[in-house]
Legacy VTK file of the C-alpha trace (Angstrom):
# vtk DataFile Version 3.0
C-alpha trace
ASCII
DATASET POLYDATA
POINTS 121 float
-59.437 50.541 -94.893
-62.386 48.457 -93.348
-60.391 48.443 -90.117
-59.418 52.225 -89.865
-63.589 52.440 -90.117
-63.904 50.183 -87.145
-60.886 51.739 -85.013
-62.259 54.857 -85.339
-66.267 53.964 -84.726
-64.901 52.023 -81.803
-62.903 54.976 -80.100
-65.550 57.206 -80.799
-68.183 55.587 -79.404
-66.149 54.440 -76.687
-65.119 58.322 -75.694
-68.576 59.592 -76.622
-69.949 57.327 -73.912
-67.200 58.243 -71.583
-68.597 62.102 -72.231
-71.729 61.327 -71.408
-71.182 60.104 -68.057
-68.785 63.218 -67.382
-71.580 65.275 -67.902
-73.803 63.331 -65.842
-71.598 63.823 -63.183
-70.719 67.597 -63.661
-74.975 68.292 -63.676
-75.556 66.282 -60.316
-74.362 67.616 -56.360
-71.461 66.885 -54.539
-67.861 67.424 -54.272
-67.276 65.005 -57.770
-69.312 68.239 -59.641
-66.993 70.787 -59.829
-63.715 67.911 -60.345
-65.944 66.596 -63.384
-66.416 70.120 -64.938
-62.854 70.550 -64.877
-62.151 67.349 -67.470
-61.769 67.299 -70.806
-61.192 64.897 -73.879
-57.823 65.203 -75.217
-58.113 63.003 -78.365
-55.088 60.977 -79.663
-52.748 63.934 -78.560
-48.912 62.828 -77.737
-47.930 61.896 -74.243
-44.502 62.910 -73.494
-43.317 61.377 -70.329
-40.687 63.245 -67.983
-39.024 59.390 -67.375
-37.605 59.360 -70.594
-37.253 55.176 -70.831
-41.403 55.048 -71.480
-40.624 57.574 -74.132
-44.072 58.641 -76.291
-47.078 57.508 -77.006
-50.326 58.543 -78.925
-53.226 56.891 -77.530
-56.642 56.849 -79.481
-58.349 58.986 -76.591
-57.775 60.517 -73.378
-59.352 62.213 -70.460
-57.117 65.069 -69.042
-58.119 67.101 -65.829
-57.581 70.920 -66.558
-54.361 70.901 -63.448
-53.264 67.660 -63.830
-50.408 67.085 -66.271
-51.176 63.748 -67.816
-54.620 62.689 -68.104
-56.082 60.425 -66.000
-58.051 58.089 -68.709
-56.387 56.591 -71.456
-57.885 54.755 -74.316
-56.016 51.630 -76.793
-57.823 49.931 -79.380
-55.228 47.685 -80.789
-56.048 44.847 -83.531
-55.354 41.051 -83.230
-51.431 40.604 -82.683
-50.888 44.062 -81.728
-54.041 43.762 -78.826
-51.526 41.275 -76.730
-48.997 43.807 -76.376
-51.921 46.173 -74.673
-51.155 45.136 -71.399
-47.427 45.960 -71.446
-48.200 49.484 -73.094
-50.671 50.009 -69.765
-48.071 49.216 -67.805
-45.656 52.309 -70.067
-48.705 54.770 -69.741
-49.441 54.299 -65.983
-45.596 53.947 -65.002
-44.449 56.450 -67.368
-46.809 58.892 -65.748
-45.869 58.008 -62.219
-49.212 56.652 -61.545
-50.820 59.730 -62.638
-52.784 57.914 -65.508
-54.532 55.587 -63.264
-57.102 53.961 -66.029
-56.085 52.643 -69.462
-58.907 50.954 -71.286
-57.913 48.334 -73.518
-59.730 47.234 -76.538
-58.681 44.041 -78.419
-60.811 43.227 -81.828
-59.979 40.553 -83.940
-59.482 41.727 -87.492
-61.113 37.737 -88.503
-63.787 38.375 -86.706
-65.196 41.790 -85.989
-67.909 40.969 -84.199
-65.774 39.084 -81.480
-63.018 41.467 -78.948
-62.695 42.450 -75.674
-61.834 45.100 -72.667
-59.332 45.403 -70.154
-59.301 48.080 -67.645
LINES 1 122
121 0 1 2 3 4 5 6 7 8 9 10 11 12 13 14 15 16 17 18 19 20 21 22 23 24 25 26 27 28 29 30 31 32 33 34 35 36 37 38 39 40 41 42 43 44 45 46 47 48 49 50 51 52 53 54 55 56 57 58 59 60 61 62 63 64 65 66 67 68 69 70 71 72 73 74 75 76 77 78 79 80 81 82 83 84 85 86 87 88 89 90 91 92 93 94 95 96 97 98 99 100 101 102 103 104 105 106 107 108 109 110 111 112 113 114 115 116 117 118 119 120
């Protein structure tokens, strides 16, 4: 239970700051305005991929243009063992999608240690 608490304050937080800048972005000038207005957090919905061989996934947030089919953010938290196999699941979501997710943020927390974990990008 403990760790379901700490997945979920972590994704949270992590997406709520992700928000925040979105919103920076849509309120300033420029051409990155009216893109930013147009995004949107997805949550943990499925991915379905059209290359069948990367099959599914669910990741614990996402950032999904309004005309673009996969979203372009994607966001992991993974656990001890299960945060080394982060980097291979990247590879799934951004092949998968034909390059069309081009970020997945990693988190890795170790479940000894909660205070200790790290980020890939």
């Amino acid at each position: 239970m403990p760790t379901t608490i700490l997945h979920e304050s972590i994704v949270r937080g992590v997406a709520k700051r992700l928000e925040t800048q979105i919103t920076k972005i849509s309120e300033g000038i420029g051409v990155s305005v009216e893109f930013a207005k147009g995004i949107d957090q997805d949550l943990s919905a499925t991915i379905k991929f059209d290359v069948t061989e990367y099959g599914s996934h669910n990741p614990d947030g996402q950032f999904r243009h309004s005309r673009a089919h996969y979203p372009g953010v994607v966001l992991k938290v993974a656990f001890s063992q299960k945060s080394k196999a982060l980097g291979r699941l990247a590879d799934d979501y951004i092949l998968g999608s034909n390059g069309d997710i081009r970020i997945v943020i990693g988190i890795g927390v170790d479940v000894k240690n909660t205070t200790a974990g790290w980020v890939s990008v």
